[in-house]
C-alpha positions in Angstrom: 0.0 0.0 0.0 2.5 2.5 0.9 4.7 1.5 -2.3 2.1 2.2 -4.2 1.1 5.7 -2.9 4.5 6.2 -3.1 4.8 5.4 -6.6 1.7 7.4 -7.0 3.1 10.4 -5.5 6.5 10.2 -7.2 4.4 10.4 -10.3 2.4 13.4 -9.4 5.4 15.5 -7.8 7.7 14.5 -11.1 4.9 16.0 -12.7 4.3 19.3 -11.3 7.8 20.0 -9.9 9.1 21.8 -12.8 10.2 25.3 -14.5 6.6 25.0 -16.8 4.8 26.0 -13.8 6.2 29.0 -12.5 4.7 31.2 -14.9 1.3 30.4 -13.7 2.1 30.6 -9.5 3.4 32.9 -7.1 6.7 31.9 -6.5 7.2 33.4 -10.5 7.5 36.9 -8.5 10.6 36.5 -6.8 11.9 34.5 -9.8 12.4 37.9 -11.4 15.3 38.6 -8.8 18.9 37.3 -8.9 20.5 39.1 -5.7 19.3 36.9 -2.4 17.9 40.2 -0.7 15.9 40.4 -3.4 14.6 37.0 -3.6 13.9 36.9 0.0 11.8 40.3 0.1 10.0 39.4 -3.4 9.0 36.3 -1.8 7.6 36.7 1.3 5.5 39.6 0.2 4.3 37.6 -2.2 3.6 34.8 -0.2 1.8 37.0 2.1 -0.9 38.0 -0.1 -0.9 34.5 -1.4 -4.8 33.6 -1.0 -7.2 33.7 -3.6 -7.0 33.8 -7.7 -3.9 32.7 -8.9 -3.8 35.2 -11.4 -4.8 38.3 -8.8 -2.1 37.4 -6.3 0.6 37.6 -9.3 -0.8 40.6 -10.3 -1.1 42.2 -7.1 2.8 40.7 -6.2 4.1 42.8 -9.4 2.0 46.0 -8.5 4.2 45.5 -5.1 7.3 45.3 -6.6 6.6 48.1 -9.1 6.1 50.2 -6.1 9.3 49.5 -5.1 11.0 50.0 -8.2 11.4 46.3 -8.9 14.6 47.1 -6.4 12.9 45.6 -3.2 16.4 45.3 -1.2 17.8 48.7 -2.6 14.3 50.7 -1.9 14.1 49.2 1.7 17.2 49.9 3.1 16.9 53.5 1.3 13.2 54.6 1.6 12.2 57.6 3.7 8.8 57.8 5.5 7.9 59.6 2.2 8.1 57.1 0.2 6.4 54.7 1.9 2.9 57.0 0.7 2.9 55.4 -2.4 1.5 52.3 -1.0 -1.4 54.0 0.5 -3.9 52.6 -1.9 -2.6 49.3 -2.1 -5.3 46.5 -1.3 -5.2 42.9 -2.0 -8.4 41.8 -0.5 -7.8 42.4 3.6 -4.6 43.7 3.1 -4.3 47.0 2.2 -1.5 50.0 2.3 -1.6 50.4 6.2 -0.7 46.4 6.1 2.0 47.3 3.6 3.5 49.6 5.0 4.0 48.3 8.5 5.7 45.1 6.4 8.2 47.4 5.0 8.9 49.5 8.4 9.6 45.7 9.7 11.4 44.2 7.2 13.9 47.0 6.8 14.2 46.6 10.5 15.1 43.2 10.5 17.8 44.0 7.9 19.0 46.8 9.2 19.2 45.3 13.3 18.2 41.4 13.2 21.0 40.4 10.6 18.3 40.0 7.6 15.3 37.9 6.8 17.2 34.4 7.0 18.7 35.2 10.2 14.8 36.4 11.6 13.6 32.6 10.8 16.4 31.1 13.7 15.5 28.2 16.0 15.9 29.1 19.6 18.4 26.8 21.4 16.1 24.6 23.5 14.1 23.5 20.2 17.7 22.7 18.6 18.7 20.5 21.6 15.1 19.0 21.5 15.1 18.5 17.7 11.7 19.1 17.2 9.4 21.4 16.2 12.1 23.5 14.0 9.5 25.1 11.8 7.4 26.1 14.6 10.2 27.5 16.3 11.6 29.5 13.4 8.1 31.0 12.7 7.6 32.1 16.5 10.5 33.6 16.8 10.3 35.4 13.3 7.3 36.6 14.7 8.7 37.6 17.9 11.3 40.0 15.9 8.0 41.0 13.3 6.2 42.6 15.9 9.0 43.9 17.9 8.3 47.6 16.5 4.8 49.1 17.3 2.4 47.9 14.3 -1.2 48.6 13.9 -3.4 46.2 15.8 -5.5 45.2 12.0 -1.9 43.9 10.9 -1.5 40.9 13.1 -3.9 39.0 11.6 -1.5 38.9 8.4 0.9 37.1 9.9 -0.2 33.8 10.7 0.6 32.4 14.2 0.7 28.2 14.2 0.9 28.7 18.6 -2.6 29.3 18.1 -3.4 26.4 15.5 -3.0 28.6 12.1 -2.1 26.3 9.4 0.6 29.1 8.4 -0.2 27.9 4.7 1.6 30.9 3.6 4.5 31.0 5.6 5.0 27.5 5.4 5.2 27.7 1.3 7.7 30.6 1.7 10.0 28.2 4.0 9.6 25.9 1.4 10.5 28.4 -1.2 13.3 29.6 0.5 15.2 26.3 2.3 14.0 23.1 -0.1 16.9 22.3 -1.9 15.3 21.7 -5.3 17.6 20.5 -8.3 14.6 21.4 -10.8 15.1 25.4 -10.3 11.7 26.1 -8.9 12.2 26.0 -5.1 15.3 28.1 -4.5 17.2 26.4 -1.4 18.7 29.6 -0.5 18.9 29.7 3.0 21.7 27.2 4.6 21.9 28.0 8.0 18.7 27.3 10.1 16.5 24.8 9.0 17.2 21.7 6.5 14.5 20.5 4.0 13.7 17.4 6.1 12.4 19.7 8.8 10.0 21.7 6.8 6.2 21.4 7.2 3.6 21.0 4.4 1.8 23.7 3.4 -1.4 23.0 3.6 -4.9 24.4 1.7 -8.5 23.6 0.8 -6.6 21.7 -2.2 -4.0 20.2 -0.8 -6.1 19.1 2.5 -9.0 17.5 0.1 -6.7 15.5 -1.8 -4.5 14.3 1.4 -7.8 13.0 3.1 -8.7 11.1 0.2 -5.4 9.3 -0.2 -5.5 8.2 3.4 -2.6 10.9 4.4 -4.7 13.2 6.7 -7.5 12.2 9.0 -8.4 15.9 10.9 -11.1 17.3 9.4 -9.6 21.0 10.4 -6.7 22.5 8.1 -4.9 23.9 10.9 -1.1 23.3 12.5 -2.4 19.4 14.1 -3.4 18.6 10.5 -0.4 20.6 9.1 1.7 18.0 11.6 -0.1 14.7 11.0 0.3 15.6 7.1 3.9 16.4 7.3 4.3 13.3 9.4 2.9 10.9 7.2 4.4 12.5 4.3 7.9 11.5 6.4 7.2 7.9 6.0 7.2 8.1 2.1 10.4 10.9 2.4 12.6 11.7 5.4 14.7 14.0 3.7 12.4 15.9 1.3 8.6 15.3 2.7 7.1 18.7 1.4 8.2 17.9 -2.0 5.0 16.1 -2.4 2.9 19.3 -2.3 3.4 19.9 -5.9 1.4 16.7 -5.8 -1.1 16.9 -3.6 -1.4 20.7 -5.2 -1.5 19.7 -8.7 -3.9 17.0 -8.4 -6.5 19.4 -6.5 -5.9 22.2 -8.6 -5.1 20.8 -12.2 -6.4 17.3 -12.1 -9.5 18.3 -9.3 -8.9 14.9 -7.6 
């Protein structure tokens, strides 16, 4: 049973894990960037607004980078409160310019006094020594450092928080983006010094969760951090060392194939 759904799985993620299907998702946005700043920036704003049409979120990600010049490192680390006005009128569904705005007042302060983006997402000592719960750990504590400046009480609710059982779909897929060492070119496997592929959680969506209970992989009927968990878990079995490569299955065959 379990060679089989591996073999069925294999299939699916040798399908969908490939350079023809960046143009069509999210992750194309920071594909536009070479510098790592750059990638890093690109992508988590993207991944941020990452719910809804396809098609809108790419959209909405360029308008973002637009804003900034298509420079997102250089026009950080140089904007003036000034500049930050043009964002005023930004809106992708619930987040809107006074989101935006508090993102970049944060991320430039992570650059400038919490060693960058990479650095942001560390695992806290006792969770190292423990050995589990890496992703959880690097989220809380980027967190921790996200909201250490004063940030409009609306703006929380954009940052997921798995302590209180939020899947963290979104940060989870930019972890993936950014760690997953991925010999194909999509994922970029940029960041070396925190957490390894192995230790990354399954993002997990309306799609993803539909087609995992029907293959047997998820039993929760909730898509929040205990499914995200039993999901990854299970998807360990089949892979120790690259479990959230499957998620170009299990997304492919609820988006493309509607399984």
């Amino acid at each position: 049973m379990i060679n089989d759904l591996k073999e069925f799985l294999e299939e699916k993620y040798d399908k969908y894990n490939r350079i023809d299907f960046i143009e069509l998702d999210p992750i194309s946005i920071p594909h536009q960037f070479s510098q790592k700043e750059d990638i890093e920036i690109a992508g988590f704003l993207t991944a941020t607004i990452a719910w809804g049409q396809r098609i809108t979120i790419i959209n909405n990600a360029n308008k973002l980078m637009k804003l900034m010049g298509n420079q997102p490192y250089d026009f950080l680390m140089t904007s003036k409160t000034k500049d930050l006005e043009r964002f005023d009128h930004f809106v992708h569904r619930t987040f809107n310019g006074v989101d935006a705005v508090f993102f970049l007042k944060s991320l430039k302060n992570i650059y400038l006094n919490h060693g960058g983006l990479e650095n942001a997402f560390h695992i806290s000592l006792d969770d190292k020594k423990r050995n589990t719960g890496q992703t959880l750990s690097a989220i809380m504590n980027f967190r921790k450092i996200f909201f250490s400046i004063e940030y409009p009480h609306r703006t929380g609710k954009h940052l997921s928080n798995p302590a209180e059982n939020s899947s963290a779909k979104r940060l989870c897929m930019y972890l993936r983006w950014m760690v997953r060492e991925d010999l194909r070119g999509v994922d970029f496997g940029i960041w070396k010094t925190n957490l390894k592929s192995s230790q990354l959680m399954c993002p997990l969506d309306v799609h993803s969760g539909n087609v995992a209970r029907k293959l047997g992989l998820l039993l929760r009927t909730q898509n929040d951090w205990k499914a995200v968990c039993e999901l990854t878990s299970a998807l360990s079995v089949i892979d120790a060392k690259d479990p959230v490569k499957y998620d170009f299955a299990l997304f492919g065959l609820g988006v493309f194939e509607k399984f």
